[in-house]
MISEGU-248876 format. One line per 10 residues: their letters; for each residue x, y, z of C-alpha. Coordinates in steps of 0.2 Angstrom, whole numbers, plus 2048, in hexadecimal, padded with zeros to 3 digits. Layout:
A	X:Y:Z; ... .
//
This chain:
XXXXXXXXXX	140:6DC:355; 12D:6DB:353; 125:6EE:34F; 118:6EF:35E; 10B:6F8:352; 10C:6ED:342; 112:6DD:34A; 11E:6DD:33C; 132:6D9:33E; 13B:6EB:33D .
XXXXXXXXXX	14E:6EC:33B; 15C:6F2:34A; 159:704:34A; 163:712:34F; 153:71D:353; 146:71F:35F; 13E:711:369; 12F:718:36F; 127:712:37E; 113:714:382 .
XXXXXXXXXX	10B:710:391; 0F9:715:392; 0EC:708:39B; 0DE:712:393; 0E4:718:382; 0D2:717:379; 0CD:724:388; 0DD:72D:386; 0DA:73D:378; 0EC:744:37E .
XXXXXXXXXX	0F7:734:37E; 0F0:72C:36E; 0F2:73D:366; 104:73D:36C; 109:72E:365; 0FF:72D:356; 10B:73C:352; 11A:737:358; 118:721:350; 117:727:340 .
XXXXXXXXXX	12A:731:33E; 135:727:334; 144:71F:341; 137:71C:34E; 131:70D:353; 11F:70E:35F; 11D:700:36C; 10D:702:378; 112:6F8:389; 0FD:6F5:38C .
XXXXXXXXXX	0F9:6EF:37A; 107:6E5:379; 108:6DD:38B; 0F6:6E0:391; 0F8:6D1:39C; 108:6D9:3A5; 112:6CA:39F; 122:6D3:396; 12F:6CA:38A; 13E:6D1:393 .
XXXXXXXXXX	149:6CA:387; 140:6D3:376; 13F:6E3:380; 151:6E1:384; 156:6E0:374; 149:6F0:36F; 153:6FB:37B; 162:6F6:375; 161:6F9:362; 159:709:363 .
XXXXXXXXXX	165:719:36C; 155:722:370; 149:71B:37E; 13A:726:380; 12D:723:38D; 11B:72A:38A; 10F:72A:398; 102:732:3A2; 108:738:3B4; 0FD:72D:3BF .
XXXXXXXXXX	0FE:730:3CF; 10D:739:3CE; 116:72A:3C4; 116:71F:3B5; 108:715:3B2; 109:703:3BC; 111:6F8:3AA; 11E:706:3A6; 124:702:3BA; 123:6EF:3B6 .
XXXXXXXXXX	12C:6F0:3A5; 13A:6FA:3AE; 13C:6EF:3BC; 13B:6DF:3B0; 143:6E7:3A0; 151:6F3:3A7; 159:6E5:3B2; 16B:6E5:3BC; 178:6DF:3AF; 16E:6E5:3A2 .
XXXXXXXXXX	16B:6FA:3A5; 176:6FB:3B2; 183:6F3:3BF; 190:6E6:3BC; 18F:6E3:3A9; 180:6ED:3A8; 184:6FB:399; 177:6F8:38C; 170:707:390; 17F:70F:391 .
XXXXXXXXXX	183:720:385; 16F:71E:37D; 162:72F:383; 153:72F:390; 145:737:38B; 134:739:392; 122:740:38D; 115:741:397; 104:748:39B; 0FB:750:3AA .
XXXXXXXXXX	0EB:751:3AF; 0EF:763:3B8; 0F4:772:3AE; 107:778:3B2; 106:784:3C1; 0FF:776:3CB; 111:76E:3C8; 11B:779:3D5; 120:77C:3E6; 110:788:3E8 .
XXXXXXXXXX	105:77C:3DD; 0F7:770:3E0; 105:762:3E0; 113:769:3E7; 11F:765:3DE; 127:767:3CB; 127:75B:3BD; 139:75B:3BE; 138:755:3D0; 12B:747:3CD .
XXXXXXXXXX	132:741:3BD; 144:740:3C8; 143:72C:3CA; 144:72B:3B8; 152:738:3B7; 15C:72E:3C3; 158:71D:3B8; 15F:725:3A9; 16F:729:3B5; 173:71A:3BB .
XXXXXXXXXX	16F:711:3AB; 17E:71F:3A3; 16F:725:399; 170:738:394; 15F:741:39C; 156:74B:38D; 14A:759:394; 13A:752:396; 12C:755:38C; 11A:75A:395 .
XXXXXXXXXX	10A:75C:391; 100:765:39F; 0EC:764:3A1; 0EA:757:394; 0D9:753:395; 0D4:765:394; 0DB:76A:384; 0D2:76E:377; 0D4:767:364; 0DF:776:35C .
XXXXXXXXXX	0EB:775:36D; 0EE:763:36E; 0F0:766:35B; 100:770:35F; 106:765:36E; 108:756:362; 112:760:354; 11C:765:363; 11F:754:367; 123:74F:357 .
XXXXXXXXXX	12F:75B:354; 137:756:365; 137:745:360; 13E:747:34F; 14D:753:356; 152:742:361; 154:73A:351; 165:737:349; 16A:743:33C; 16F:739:32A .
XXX	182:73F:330; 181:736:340; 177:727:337 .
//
């Protein structure tokens, strides 16, 4: 398996496979702070969809096989537009394939954890019945909680980031420890490695 940072081959893993999909990261203060953090715990290995695949041409067959040595998949995005950003959708629909994730022979996926880390551009009350956007995180991150379902994944609790853009140095300071620390609790623990 090639490391999508360092080009270099990294040994099956049972760790974290970390999955960034940003169009925009030079623009993005949140998301590359985020990752930054999170790439450089021992057991994870950092793949970012839009450096690697920037013409939306994916290996399915190397991604395949990313998905299947790690028991950690973690998706990082910004919510756009109340979704993932449009190559996340694409490697899903290529990558996570019938007989592969799910259906008849389909339990690759099977037994490994979901987890997903995003940002929004509005701060947390706006994310309710009563808010700007009417609805919860939990409610519009559903399709991937459904994904991680019928794939026999387990769901973790998500991790958010709300009004992003707004933070200030010291805050998104603390909102990338945080997610460190929730990265490294995903981690195996030298028993169970």
């Amino acid at each position: 398996m090639t490391n999508a940072s360092t080009g270099e081959m990294t040994p099956a893993t049972s760790g974290v496979l970390l999955v960034l999909a940003h169009p925009a990261l030079e623009r993005s203060r949140a998301n590359r702070t985020l990752a930054k953090t999170a790439k450089g715990l021992s057991g994870v290995t950092f793949k970012d969809l839009y450096e690697t695949y920037p013409d939306f041409v994916i290996d399915i067959e190397a991604e395949q096989a990313a998905l299947t040595a790690h028991n950690v998949v973690a998706l990082q995005f910004p919510l756009y537009w109340y979704s993932t950003p449009a190559l996340m959708k694409e490697w899903l629909d290529l990558v996570w394939l019938h007989g592969f994730a799910y259906g008849e022979g389909g339990e690759a996926l099977k037994g490994k954890k979901l987890f997903v880390a995003c940002t929004t551009g509005a701060s947390a009350k706006a994310y309710h019945a009563h808010g700007y956007n009417r609805f919860s995180m939990d409610e519009f991150l559903r399709p991937l909680e459904q994904t991680a379902h019928l794939c026999g994944m387990e769901w973790e609790t998500p991790f958010v980031v709300h009004g992003a853009a707004v933070k200030d140095d010291a805050a998104l300071k603390a909102e990338a420890e945080r997610y460190r620390a929730r990265v490294a609790s995903l981690l195996p623990t030298k028993t169970e490695a």
